[in-house]
N, C-alpha and C positions, 0 to 999 in steps of 0.2 A: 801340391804334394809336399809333406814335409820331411825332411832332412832325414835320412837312412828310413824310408818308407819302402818296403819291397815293391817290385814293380810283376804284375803279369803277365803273361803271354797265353792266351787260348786258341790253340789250334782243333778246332771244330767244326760240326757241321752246324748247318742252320734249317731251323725250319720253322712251319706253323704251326700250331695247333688250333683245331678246332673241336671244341668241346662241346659232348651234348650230356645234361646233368642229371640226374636223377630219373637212372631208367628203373622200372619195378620190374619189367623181365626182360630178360637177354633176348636180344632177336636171332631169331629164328627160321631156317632160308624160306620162302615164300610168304613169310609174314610180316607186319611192321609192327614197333612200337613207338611208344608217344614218349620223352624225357620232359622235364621239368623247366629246362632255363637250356641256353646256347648260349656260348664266348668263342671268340675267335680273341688269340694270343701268341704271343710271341713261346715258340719251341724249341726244342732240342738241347738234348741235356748241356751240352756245353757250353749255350746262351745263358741257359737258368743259370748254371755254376757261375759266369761269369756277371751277371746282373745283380746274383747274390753276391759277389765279392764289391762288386760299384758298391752297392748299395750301401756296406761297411763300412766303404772307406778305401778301399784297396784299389790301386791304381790298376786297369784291366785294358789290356790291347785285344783286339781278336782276328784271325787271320782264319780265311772260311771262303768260302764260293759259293753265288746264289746264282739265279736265271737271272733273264733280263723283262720278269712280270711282275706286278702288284704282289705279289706273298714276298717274292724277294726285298723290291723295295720297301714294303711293310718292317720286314727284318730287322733291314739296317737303320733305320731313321728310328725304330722303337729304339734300340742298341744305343746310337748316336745319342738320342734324348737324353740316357741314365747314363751319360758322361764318358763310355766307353769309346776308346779310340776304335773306327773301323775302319781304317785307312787300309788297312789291309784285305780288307773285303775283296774280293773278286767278283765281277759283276759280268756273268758268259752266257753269250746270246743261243748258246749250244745245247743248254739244258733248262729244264723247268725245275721250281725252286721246290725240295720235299713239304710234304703235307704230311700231319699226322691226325687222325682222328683218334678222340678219346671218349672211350662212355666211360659215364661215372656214377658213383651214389654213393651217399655216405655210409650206404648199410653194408655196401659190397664192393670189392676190390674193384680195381677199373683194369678195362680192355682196349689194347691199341692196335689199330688198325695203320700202315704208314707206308707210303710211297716215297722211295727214296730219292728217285733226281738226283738236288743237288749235295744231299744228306752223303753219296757213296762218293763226292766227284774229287774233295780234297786229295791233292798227291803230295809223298813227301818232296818233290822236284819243287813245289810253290813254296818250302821253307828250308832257304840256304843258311848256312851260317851266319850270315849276318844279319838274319832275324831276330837273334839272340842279342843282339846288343839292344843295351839300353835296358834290358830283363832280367830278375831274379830266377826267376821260376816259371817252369812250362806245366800247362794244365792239358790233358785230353780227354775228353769224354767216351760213349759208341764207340769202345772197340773193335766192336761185332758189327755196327753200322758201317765206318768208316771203310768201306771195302777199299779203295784204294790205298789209302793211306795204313791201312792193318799188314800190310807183308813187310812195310819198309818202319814199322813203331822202334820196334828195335834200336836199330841203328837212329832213328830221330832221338830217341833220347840218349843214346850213346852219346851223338852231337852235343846236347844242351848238356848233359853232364861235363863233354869236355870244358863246355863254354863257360862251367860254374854256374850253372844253371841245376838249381834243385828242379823235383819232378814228380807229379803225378797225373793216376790212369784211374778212371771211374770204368770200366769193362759194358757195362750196360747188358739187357739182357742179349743172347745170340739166339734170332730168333733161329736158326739151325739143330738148336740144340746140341752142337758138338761139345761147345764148350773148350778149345783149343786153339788152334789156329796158333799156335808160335806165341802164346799167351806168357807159359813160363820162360819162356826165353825172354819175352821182355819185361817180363818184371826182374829178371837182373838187373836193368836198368831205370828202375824204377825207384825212388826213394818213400811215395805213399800209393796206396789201391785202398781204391774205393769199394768195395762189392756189397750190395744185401746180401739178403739172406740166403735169397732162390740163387744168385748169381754164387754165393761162395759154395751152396749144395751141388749145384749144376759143374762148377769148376774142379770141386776136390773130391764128389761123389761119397760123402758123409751126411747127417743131419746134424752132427751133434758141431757147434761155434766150434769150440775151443782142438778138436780134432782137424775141425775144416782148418783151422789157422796155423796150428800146427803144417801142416801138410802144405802151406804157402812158405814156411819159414827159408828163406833163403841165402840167411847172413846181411840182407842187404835190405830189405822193402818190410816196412812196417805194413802190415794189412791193420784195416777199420774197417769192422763190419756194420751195416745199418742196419738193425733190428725191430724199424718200425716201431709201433705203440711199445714196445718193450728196451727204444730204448736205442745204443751202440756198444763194441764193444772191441777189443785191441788185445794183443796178448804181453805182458811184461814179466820178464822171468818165466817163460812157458807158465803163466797162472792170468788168467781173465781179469782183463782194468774192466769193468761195466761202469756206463751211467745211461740212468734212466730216460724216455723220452716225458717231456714236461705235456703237460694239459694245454687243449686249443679247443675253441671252436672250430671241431671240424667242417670242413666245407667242401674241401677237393686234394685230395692227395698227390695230386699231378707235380714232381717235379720234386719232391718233400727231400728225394735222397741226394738232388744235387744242389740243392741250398743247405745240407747237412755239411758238403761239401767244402762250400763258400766258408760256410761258419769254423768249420775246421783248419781249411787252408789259413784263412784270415789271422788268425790264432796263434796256428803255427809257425806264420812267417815273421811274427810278433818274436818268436821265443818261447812263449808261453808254455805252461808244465802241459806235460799229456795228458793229466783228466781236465784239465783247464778246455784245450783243445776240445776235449768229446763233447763237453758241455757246451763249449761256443757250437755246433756242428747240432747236436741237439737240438739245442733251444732255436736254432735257425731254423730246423726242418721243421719243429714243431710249430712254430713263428706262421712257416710257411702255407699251411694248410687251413689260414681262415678263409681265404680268398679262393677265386676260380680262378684254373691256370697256375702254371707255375712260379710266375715272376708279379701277381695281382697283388700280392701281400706279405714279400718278402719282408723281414726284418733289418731296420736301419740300427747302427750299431745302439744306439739309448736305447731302443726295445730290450735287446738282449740282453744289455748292462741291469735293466731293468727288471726283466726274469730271472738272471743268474744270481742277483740280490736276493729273491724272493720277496715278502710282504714287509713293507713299512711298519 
């Protein structure tokens, strides 16, 4: 690690995913369909975010609880491999480690199906303040997932702000569709939020960006919206910073908004100007979508250096 390099902290869940590719029709209760290819991969949006940070450069800790079966252990040794400390892992013979399934195609959005386990089991009692040291900044992913650990966010990031700990929150979809849960309360203590599109419509009950962002403005949390093929977008001087998302071979969109993530945190913890930021955040997610899975084909920082360039 080199001399004033930010350090990470991801408090997340874990899981797997198991991908089945290219279906032509959606199944249907009593019927089956046939997909294209199957990957079994490392999941859950806080792994992606944090694998997309390794993969940068960015030095990542992760603090998370798995079972004590093959998914879990899968997890951690994938994690381990791309540099990430997982000493913090939690390894409980109490619960089985989450599963997600994903169908996919690259003509049509994909659908998740997910068993939460150990995905609900993190509580904020497993991160005392002295997790914080040694960290710049706290990441969380599955706001909505993280059922335990969602009633006590608040205060966790209260914590890591006292600690001089910058901070953000990716919300992830709820599958409840409430859309609440003590959400704006803790983005007071949030310094960045992650949300697409569906997540900032579901959150602020608008269609239109720049209204939904509005309607987050809270003196304190920068909101980044993910805008898929069209892109991201942030609000400065209540007027729309947009950039574009760059061109991929698409493959699998699985993961794309929390390697926008990585590419963004990365950036930011740099200094870096905020369109600078949207473009790192960008061109990651868009990086990220040649491979299956979400962590198959993230971008190592010379890719990006390499797209942000443009053509020789």
């Amino acid at each position: 690690m080199s001399a004033g390099q930010k350090r990470v902290l991801v408090a997340g869940e874990l899981n797997v995913d198991l991908i089945l590719q290219g279906y032509q029709a959606f199944p249907a209760p009593g019927k089956e369909v046939l997909v294209d290819d199957f990957v079994m991969t490392l999941g859950s949006a806080s792994a992606i975010c944090a694998m997309g940070l390794a993969r940068l450069g960015t030095p990542v800790a992760f603090l998370s609880v798995v079972g004590a079966d093959p998914w879990g252990a899968y997890c951690v040794e994938t994690m381990g491999t791309a540099g990430i400390d997982v000493s913090r892992v939690v390894v409980d013979p109490a619960i089985k480690t989450g599963v997600t399934v994903s169908l996919t195609s690259a003509a049509r959005d994909r659908a998740l199906m997910s068993y939460l386990g150990s995905i609900a089991a993190l509580e904020a009692a497993a991160i005392p303040d002295s997790a914080f040291r040694g960290f710049d900044h706290l990441h969380v992913s599955s706001y909505y997932l993280q059922q335990k650990l969602r009633p006590s966010c608040a205060a966790l990031f209260g914590r890591a702000r006292a600690a001089a700990l910058s901070t953000s929150l990716d919300p992830g979809f709820d599958p409840a569709e409430r859309w609440n849960d003590g959400l704006k309360d803790t983005l007071r203590e949030v310094d960045l939020f992650f949300p697409n599109e569906v997540e900032l419509r579901g959150i602020t009950g608008t269609d239109d960006v720049r209204e939904g962002l509005v309607r987050l403005g809270n003196g304190r949390t920068r909101t980044v919206v993910k805008l898929g093929p069209r892109g991201a977008a942030t609000l400065v001087d209540r007027e729309l910073l947009e950039v574009p998302a760059f061109p991929a071979d698409l493959v699998d969109t699985t993961g794309a908004g929390d390697s926008f993530d990585a590419g963004f945190l990365h950036a930011w913890l740099q200094g870096r100007p905020l369109a600078e930021c949207l473009r790192w955040g960008s061109a990651c997610g868009s990086l990220s979508t040649r491979g299956s899975g979400g962590t198959g084909r993230q971008a190592d920082r010379a890719e990006v250096e390499r797209l942000l360039a443009g053509p020789s």
